[in-house]
N, C-alpha and C positions, 0 to 999 in steps of 0.2 A: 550549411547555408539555409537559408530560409527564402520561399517564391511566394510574393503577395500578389493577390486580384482584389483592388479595392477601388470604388469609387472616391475618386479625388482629382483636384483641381492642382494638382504639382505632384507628381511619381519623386520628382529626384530630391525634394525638402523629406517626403515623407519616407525616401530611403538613410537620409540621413537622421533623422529622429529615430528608428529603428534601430540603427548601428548605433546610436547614444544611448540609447535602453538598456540596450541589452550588452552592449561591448563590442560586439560582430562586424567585421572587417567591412567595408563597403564593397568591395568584390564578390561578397558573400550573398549580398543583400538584393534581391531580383524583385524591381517592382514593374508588375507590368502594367499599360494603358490600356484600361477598359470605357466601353462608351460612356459615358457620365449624363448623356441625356437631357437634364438638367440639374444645375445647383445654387446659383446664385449669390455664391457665399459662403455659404454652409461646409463646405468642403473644403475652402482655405485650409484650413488647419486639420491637422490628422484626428480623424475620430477616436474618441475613447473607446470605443469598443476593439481596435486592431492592435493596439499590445497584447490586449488579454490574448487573443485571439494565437499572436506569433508566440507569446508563451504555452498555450496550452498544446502548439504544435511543436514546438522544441520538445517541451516536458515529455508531451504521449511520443512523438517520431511518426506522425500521421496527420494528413490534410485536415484541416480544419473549417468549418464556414459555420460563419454567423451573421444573418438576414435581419433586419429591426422589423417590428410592426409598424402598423401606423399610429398606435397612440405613442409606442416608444418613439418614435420621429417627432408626435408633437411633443414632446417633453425635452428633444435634442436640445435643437437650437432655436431664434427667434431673431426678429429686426429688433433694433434696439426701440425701447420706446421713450420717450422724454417729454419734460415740460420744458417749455422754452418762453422765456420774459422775452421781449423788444421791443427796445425802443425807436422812432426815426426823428429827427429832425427835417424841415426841407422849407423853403424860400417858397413866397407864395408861387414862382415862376416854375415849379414843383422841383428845383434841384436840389438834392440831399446835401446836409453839410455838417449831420452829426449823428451816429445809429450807438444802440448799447446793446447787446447780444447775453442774457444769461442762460444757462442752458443745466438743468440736471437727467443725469442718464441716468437709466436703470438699466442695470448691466448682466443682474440675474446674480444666480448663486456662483456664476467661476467670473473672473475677469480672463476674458480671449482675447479681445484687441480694443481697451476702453480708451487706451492712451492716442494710438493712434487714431483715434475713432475721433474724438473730442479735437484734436487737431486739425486733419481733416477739413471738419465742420469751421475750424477756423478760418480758412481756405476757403473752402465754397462763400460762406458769406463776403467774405472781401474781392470775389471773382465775380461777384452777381453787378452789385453796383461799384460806382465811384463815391465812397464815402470818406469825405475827407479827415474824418474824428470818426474814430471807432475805438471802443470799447467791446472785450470779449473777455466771458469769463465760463469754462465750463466744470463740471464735477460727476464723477463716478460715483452711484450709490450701490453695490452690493444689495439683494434683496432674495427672498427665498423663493426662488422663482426658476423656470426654464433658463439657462444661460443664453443671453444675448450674444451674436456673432455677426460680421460683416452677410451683409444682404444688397442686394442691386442697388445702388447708388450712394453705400456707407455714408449717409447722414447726408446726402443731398437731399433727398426730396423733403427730408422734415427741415430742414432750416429754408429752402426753395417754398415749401408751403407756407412758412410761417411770414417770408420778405416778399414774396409775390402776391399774398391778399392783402398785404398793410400798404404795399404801394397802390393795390387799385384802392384802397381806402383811401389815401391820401389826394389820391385822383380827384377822388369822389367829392373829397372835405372842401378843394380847392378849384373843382368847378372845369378840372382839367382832364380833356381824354388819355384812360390808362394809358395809350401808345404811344401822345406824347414825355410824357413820363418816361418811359421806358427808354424810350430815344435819347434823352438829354441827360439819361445816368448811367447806361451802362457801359461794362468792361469790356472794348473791343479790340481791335487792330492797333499794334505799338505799347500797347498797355503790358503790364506786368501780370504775368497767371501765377497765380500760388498751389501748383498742382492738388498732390497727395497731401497739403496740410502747410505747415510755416515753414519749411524749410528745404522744398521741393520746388523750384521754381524756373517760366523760363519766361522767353516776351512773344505774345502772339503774333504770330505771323499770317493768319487768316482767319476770316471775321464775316460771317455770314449774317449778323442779326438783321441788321436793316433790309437786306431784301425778302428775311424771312418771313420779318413782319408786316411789309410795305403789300409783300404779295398774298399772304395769307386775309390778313385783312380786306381785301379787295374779294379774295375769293371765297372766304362766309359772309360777306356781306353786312361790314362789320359796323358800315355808316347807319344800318336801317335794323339796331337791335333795339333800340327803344329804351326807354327805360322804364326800370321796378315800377313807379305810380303809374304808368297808362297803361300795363296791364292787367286788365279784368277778368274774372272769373277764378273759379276750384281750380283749373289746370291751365298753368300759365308756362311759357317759355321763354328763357335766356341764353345769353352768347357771355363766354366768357372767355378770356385771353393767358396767358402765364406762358415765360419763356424762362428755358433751363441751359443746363449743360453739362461736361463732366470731362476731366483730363481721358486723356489717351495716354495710359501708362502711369510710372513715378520716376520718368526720367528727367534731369536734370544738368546744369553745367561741370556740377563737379561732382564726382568721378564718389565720393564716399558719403554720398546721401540716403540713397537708398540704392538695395538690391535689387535690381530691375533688367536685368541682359536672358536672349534667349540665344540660344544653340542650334543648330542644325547641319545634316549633312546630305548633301543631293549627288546623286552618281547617273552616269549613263549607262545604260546597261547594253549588252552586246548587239541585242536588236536597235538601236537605238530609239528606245522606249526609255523613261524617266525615274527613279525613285526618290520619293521624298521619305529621309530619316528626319521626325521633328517629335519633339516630347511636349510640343505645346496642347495642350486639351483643349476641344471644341465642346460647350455648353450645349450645344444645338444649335448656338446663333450663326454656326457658315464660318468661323473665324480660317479652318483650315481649310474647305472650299476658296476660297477668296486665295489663302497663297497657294493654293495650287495654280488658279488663276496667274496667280504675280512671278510664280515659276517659269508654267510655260509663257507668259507674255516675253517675260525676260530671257528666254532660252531660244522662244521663235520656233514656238513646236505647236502644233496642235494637243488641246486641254486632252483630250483622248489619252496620253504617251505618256501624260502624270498621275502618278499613282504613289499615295501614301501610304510606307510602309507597316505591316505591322511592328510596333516600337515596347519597350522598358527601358530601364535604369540602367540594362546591361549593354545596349545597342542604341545607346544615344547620349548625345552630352546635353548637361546641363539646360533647364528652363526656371526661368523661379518660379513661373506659377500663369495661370489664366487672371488675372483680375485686373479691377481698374481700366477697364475699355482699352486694354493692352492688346487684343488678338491681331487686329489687322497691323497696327502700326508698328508696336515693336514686334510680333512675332512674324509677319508677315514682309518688316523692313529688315527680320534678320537672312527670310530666306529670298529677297531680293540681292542681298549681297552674298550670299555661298552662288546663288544662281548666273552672276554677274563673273564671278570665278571658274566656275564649268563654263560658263561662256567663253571666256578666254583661251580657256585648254582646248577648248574644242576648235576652237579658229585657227590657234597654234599646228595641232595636228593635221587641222584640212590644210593650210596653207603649204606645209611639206607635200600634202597628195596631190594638191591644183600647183604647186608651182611659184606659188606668190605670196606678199605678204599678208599677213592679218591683218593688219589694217583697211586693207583692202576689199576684205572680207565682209559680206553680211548674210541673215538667219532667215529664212521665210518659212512659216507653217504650211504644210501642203495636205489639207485633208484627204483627198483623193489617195491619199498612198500612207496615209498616217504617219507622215512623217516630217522631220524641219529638214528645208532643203539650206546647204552654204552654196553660195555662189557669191561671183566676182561680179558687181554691179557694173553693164556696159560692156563684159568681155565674154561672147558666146561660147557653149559648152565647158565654160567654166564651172560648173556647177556638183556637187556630192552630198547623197545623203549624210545623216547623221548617223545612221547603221550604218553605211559600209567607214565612217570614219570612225565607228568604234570598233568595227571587224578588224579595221587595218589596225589601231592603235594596238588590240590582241595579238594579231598574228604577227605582229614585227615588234612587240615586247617594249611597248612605247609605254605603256601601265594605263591603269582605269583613268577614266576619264570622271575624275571627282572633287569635293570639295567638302569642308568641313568648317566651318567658325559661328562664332558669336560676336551677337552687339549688344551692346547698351546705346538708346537713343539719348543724346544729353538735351532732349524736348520735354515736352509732355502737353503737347497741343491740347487747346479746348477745341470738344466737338459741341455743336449748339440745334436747341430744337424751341421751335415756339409752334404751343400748340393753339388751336380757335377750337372751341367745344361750345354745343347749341344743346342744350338739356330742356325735359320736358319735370316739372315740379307739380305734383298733386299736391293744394294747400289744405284737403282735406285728411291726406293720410300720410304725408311727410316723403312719400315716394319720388324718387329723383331715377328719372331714363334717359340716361343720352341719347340724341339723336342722332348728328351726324360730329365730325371734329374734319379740321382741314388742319392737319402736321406740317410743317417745313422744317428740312434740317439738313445742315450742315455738317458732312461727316470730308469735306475734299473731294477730292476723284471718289467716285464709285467704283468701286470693285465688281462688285455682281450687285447689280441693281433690285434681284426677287430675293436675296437675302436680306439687304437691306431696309427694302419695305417689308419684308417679314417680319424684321426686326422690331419696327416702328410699329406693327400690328398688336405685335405678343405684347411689346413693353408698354404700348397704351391698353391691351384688355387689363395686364397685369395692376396698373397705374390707377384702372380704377378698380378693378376689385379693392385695391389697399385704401383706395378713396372713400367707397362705399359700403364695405362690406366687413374686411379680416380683422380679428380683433382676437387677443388671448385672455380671456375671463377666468378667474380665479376665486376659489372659496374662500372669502374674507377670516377663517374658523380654522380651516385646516388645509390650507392652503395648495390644495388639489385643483389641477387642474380641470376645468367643466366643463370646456368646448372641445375636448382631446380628439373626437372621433373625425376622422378627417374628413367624411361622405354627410356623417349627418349631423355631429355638430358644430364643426368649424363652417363660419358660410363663408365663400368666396362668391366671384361673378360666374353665375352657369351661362352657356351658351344665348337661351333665349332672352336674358337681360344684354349681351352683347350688341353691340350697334351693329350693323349691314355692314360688313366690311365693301360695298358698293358706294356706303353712306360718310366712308373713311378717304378721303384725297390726300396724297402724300405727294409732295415735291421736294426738290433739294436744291442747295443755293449751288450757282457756281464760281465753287472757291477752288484753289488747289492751297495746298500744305508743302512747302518747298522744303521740309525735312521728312515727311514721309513715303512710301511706294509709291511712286506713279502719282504724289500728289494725296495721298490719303488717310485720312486719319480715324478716328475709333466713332461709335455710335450708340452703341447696347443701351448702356447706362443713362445716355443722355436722354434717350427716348424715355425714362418712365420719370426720372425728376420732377418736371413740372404739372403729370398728370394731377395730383391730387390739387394744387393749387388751381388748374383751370376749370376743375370740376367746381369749388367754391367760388372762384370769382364768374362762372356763370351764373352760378345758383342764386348770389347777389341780384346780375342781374335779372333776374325771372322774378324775384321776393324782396328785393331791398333786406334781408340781412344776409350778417355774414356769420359762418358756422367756422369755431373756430380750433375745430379737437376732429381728429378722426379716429372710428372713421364718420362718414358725413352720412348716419342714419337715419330712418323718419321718425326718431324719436323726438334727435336733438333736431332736426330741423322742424318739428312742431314747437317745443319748444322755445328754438329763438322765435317762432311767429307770435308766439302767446305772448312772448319779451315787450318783443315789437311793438302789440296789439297793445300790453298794457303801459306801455311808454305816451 
């Protein structure tokens, strides 16, 4: 048998591609979870370097490791990059009533996931607006290049960038504020969501846009941005708007659409303390924070008593994978229902020790004693820990007190974010500063609330670095990579370009999601979607043009000035 430690976003796809490789029994094949930290993508699919790796430790019969550098990592993987044609149609009253979408990928030297990518991208466009004639047509170009792979929000934010500044455009054309706009065409509540691409689909059932934008707007101050001609001077300032989104998950109504179910197994232990078995992988973003959360909420124990196990391929069942803003809803909606079954058991059990029935029965967290107390509501000294009802289940051969299954959600709710961003434009040197942004979003119930805004923190620094900054240049000659060095010549957003997070206000609408936990549905993804687009429809307004390629550098934004100028 063969024991892997690998960075990756699904332990149990990457133990079955293993056993495909090479022959070797799935029993044999032990992948363990290690922290991943971050990946964003990248890690979907099993790295080419870990076959090599299982073969050269079969051949030798000795532990093997292989570490990448950092220019080998820029060479791995990339966001896709594309051009993308569109067209809109729209009534002067600005309602959309005909778009055309063309779109070429450059997919690099391997195709990883072009098809489903290009699909997708199908999906987000027809999820953004109401368009009642659309037109989509996309294509894969192979090129000799870093292989392109799924990245935070697979082909949202590039078709989000490209339909959120041509609608403030259109705004603009027809004399109408982008919000009304926005209002009179989007995809809400009762509508049809086309999840993971064409043929993933469910009908929404919560819909947060309107108050995210009614309230955001109010609170950048969105009536007194002025407009591009009244301001004067080298260094001028604008407010710009763009709202996004992104499924939670690729669940859908029927059953053979996509692979999308998670596993898990929760037990009581004799103290009655908690353990969660789950192979779902946490990014950093809190995904398993949060169902620990949704554990003890549902079990009625203090968060202290939960504790997730350490987990692999050989001590856990089935997860397909982290992605697609899946963590809370379906990983977190699978261990609301294993948690809902040990609740059961456990009522069952106490109701032989108290006397009475389970139904009867209810859970209270008791910190003081770290422990969830059962008691009978109304009926004094009715009441038993959840340790001494897992000592008695032991000692009188009742069996553990556990639980073991999988779901598949047949949803896949939109979570929604609309961000306001006030940017500071030097007309002499092409320099673009954010100043401050006011986020609103839509994720359902809250889970943990400092996850959450964390979340919304990283995916807007992330949002604009890609905005303003990241970029893969290549020798036109010899087609080497030129920016490889990750410290000094890849640029991203460094800390002192970052806005104040003092300067960042984050609220959330309130919705709940009546097919997820507790009301809740995903977020990750949705938070960086529309960064790059509200970064340009600011920018618009600070300078009256519009920058239409990122990322949005002081090159091209000198550039369109000079456009502009000689227009």
């Amino acid at each position: 048998g063969v024991t892997i430690w690998t960075t990756t976003q699904t332990i149990h796809n990457c133990r079955i591609l293993i056993g495909e490789i090479f022959g070797i029994p799935l029993n044999k094949v032990c992948v363990k979870k290690v922290a991943l930290g971050g990946s964003f993508g990248s890690s979907i699919q099993m790295n080419t370097i870990l076959p090599i790796c299982v073969a050269l430790a079969l051949k030798a019969k000795k532990p093997v490791k292989l570490v990448s550098t950092r220019e080998e990592d820029m060479y791995d993987h990339c966001r896709y990059s594309m051009i993308i044609k569109y067209k809109l149609g729209a009534k002067k009253d600005g309602r959309l009533v005909a778009g055309q979408m063309d779109v070429v990928v450059d997919i690099g030297a391997h195709n990883i996931q072009a098809y489903p990518l290009i699909g997708c991208m199908a999906g987000w466009l027809v999820d953004l607006y109401k368009i009642p004639h659309i037109k989509y047509s996309a294509k894969a170009v192979y090129t000799n290049k870093a292989p392109a792979c799924a990245m935070q929000g697979f082909g949202n934010p590039q078709v989000n960038f490209i339909a959120q500044t041509m609608m403030n455009e259109i705004a603009e054309k027809l004399g109408l504020d982008p919000i009304e706009v926005e209002l009179k065409n989007y995809v809400g509540l009762g509508d049809v969501f086309w999840g993971q691409g064409p043929t993933v689909r469910s009908v929404i059932r919560s819909c947060g846009v309107e108050e995210l934008i009614k309230k955001g707007s109010e609170m950048i101050g969105w009536r007194n941005r002025g407009r591009p001609e009244e301001k004067k001077g080298d260094i001028v300032r604008g407010i710009g708007m763009a709202r996004g989104f992104h499924t939670s998950g690729a669940g859908g109504p029927l059953p053979g659409e996509a692979v999308d179910f998670s596993g898990a197994m929760i037990k009581i232990n004799e103290d009655g303390t908690v353990d969660v078995i789950a192979s779902l992988q946490d990014m950093g973003g809190g995904a398993l924070e949060a169902g620990l959360r949704i554990v003890a909420e549902t079990l009625g124990v203090p968060l202290d008593c939960v504790e997730l196990a350490p987990t692999d391929t050989c001590t856990s069942v089935y997860d397909v994978c982290l992605h697609a803003t899946r963590g809370v809803y379906v990983g977190g909606g699978t261990l609301k229902k294993v948690a809902e079954q040990v609740r059961q058991k456990l009522l069952e059990y106490a109701s032989r020790i108290l006397g009475t029935y389970p139904q009867y029965l209810k859970i209270r967290p008791d910190e003081k004693r770290k422990q969830g107390i059962i008691y009978a509501e109304g009926i004094s000294g009715k009441e038993i820990t959840i340790r001494e009802v897992a000592a008695t289940a032991r000692n009188k051969n009742w069996g553990t007190i556990a639980a073991v299954d999988s779901l598949r959600q047949a949803q896949c709710p939109p979570a929604y974010t609309v961000y306001f961003l006030e940017v500071e434009v030097n007309k002499r040197t092409g320099e673009v500063r954010p100043v401050r942004a006011v986020v609103g979003a839509d994720c359902g119930t809250v889970i943990d609330p400092i996850y959450a805004v964390a979340q919304i923190h990283g995916s807007f620094y992330r949002g604009l670095s890609y905005a303003l900054y990241e970029d893969t240049r290549y020798n036109r000659k010899t087609g080497e990579l030129t920016n490889k060095g990750f410290l000094s010549g890849y640029n991203i957003l460094k800390a002192p370009d970052m806005p104040n997070p003092d300067d960042i206000q984050v609220f959330f609408a309130s919705t709940y999601e009546e097919t997820g936990p507790f009301g809740a549905k995903g977020i990750g993804e949705a938070a960086i979607n529309p960064v790059p687009a509200v970064v340009a429809n600011a920018i618009y307004n600070a300078i009256g043009v519009w920058i239409r390629q990122t990322p949005i550098t002081p090159e091209r934004v000198l550039k369109a000035l000079k456009e502009k100028g000689g227009e």
